[in-house]
C-alpha positions as CSV (number, residue, x, y, z in Angstrom):
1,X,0.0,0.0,0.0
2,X,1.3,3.4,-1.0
3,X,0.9,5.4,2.5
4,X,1.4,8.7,0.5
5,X,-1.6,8.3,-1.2
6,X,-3.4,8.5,2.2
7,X,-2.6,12.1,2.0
8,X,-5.4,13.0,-0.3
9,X,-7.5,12.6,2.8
10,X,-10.0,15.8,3.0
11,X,-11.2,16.9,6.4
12,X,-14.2,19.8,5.7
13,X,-17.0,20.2,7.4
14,X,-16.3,17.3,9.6
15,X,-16.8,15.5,6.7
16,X,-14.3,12.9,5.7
17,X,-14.2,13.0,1.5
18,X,-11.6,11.6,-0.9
19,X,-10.3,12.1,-4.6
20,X,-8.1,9.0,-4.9
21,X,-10.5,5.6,-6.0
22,X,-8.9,3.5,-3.4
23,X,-10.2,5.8,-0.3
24,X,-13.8,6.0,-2.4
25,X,-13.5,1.9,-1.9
26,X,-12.8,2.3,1.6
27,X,-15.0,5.0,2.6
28,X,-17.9,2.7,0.9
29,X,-17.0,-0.1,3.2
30,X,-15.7,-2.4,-0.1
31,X,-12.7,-3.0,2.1
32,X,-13.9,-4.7,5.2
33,X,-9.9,-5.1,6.0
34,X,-9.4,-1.3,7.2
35,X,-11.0,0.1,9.9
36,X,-11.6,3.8,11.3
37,X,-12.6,6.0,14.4
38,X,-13.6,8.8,14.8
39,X,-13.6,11.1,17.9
40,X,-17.0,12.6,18.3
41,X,-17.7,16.1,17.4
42,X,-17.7,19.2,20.3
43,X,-18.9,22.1,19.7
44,X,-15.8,24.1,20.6
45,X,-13.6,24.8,18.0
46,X,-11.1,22.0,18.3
47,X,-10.3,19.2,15.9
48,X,-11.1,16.0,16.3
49,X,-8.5,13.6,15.0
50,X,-9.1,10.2,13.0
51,X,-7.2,7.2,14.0
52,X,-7.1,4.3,11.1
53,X,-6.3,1.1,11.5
54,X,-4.2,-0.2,8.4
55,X,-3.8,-3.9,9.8
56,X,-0.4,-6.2,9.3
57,X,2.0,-4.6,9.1
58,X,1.5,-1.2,9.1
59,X,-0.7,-0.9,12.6
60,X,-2.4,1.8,13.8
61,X,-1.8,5.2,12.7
62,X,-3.5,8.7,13.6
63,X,-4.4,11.9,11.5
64,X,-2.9,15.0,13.8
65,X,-4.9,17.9,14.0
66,X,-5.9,17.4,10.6
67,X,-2.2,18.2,9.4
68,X,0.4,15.3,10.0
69,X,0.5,11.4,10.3
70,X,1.5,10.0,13.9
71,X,2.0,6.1,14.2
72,X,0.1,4.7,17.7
73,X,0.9,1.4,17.0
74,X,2.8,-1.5,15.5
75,X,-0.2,-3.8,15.9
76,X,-3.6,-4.0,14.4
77,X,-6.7,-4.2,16.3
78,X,-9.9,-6.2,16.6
79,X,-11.8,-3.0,17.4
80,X,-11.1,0.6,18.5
81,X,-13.2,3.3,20.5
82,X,-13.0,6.5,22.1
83,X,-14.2,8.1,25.2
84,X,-13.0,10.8,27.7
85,X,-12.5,8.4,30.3
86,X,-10.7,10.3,33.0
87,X,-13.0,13.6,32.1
88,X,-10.3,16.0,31.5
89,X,-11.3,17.4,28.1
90,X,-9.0,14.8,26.0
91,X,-10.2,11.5,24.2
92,X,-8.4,8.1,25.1
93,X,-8.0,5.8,22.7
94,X,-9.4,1.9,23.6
95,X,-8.2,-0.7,21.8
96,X,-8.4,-4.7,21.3
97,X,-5.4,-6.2,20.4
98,X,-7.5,-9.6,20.0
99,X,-5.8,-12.6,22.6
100,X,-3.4,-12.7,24.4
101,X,-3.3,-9.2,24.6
102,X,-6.7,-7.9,25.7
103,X,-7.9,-4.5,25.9
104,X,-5.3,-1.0,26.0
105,X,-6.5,2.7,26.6
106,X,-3.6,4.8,25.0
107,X,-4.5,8.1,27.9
108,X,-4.3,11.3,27.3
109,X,-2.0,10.6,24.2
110,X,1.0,10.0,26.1
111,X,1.0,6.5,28.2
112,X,-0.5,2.9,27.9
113,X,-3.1,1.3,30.4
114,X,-3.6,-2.0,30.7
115,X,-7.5,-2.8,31.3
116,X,-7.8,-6.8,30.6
117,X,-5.9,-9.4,29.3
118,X,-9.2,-10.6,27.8
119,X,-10.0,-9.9,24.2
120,X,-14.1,-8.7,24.2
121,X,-16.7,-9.3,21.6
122,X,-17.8,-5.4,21.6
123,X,-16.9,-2.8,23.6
124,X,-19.6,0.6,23.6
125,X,-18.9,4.2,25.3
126,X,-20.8,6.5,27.4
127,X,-21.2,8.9,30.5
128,X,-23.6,6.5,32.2
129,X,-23.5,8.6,35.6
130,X,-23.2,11.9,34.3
131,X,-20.0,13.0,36.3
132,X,-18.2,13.9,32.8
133,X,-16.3,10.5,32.5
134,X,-17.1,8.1,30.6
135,X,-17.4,4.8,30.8
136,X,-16.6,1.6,29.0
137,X,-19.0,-1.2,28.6
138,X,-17.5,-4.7,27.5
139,X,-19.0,-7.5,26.2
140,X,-16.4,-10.4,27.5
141,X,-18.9,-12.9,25.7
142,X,-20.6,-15.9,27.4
143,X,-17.8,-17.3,29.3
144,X,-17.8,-13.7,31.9
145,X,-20.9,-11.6,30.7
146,X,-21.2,-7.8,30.3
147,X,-18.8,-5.3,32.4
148,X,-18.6,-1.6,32.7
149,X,-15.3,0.2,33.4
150,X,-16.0,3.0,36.0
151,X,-14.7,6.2,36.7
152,X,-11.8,5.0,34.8
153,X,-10.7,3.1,38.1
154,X,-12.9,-0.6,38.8
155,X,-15.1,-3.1,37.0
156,X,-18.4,-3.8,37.6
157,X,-20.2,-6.2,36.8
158,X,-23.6,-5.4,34.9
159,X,-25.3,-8.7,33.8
160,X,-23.9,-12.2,33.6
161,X,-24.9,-12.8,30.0
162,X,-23.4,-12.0,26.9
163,X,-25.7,-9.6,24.8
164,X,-26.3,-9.8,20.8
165,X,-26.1,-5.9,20.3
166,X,-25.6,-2.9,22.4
167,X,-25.6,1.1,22.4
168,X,-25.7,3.6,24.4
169,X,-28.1,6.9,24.4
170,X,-28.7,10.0,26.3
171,X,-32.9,9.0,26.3
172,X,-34.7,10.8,29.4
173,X,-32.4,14.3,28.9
174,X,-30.4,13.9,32.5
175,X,-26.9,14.1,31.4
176,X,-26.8,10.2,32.0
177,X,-26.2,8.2,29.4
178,X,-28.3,4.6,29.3
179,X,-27.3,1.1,27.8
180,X,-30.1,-0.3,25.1
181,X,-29.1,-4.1,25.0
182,X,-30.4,-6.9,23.2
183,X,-30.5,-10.2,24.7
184,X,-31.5,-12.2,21.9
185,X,-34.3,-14.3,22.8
186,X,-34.8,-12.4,26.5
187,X,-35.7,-9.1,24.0
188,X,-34.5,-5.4,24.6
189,X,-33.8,-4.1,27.9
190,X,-32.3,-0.5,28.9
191,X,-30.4,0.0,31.4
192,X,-31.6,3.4,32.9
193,X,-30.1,5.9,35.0
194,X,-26.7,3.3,35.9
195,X,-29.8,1.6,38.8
196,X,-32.3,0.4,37.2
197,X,-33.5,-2.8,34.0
198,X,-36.8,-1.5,31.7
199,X,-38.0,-4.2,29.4
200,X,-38.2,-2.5,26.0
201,X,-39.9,-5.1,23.8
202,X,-40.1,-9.2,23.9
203,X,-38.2,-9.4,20.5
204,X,-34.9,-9.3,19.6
205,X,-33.3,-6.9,16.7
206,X,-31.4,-6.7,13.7
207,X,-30.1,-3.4,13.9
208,X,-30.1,-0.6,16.5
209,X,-29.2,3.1,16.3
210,X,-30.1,6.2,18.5
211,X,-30.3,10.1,17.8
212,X,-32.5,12.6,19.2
213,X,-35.3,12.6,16.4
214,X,-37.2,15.4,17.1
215,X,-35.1,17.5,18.6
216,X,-36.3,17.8,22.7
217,X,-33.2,16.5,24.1
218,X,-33.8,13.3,24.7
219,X,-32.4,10.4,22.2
220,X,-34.9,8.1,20.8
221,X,-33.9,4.5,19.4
């Protein structure tokens, strides 16, 4: 792969957009082999950066401030998030390095955390007690169930089964962000508030998404 091509990369907008016919094939999801993130969009003016995962053997590599190329990682990933976990204004990286590696948070862009040695099936992002941290909720599959990293310091265990899908949505307008999870043939369930399980509907999905729909705050699903 020609990295230098990568350079034809457009940030406008927050829009990502492309001249070059291999980043059209990519953008278009024709590649399932790469894999991007994107940190979410503030309203200040400050750039968000994107953070692409090239695979074997060119690793990880992140978009600067929209002006220069910095390499994060030698190793590809099974999946990649980012939250402001510690609540100080920056995005931390998450990563899954797949076994036996297990799950990284690359903090504040300058050191490496170790948060499990497990690789997860999903991992989701959100401000579920509404201190300004957010938190990271893990899918560890059947074996452990479904975990949530807390205030950046302790697991906690949230159910003992391994969900089908899950998202996360800011849906009654408290500055708390709920879990919508599908449990397959147990249905949807929300977890509200970080306290309390609301059955959502006897049936299971195929897709799930949120957004505030009509504008009053609250995100609908």
């Amino acid at each position: 792969m020609n990295m230098n091509r990568l350079w034809s990369l457009n940030l406008e907008h927050n829009h990502l957009t492309a001249s070059d016919p291999t980043l059209i094939a990519w953008l278009d999801n024709i590649n399932p082999n790469w894999a991007t993130t994107q940190t979410a969009c503030s309203e200040t003016a400050q750039k968000d950066e994107i953070i692409i995962d090239f695979g074997a053997p060119y690793g990880i590599w992140m978009r600067m401030n929209n002006s220069n190329w910095l390499k994060l990682h030698r190793r590809s990933s099974d999946s990649i998030e980012t939250a402001d976990l510690d609540g100080n204004g920056q995005d931390e990286v998450i990563i899954d390095f797949g076994d036996p590696y297990g799950i990284w948070v690359r903090m504040n862009n300058s050191s490496w955390t170790h948060l499990d040695t497990q690789s997860p099936d999903s991992i989701k992002t959100g401000d579920l007690d509404g201190n300004g941290q957010d938190e990271a909720i893990v899918d560890f599959c059947d074996a452990d169930g479904l975990w949530i990293w807390m205030n950046n310091t302790n697991w906690v265990q949230l159910d003992s089964r391994s969900p089908e899908k899950l998202i996360t949505g800011e849906l009654n307008g408290n500055g708390q962000d709920d879990i919508i999870i599908d449990f397959g043939t147990d249905g949807l369930w929300l977890w509200m508030n970080n306290s309390d399980w609301v059955s959502l509907h006897q049936n299971s999905s195929e897709s799930l998404s949120t957004g505030d729909i009509d504008g009053s705050g609250q995100d609908d699903i």
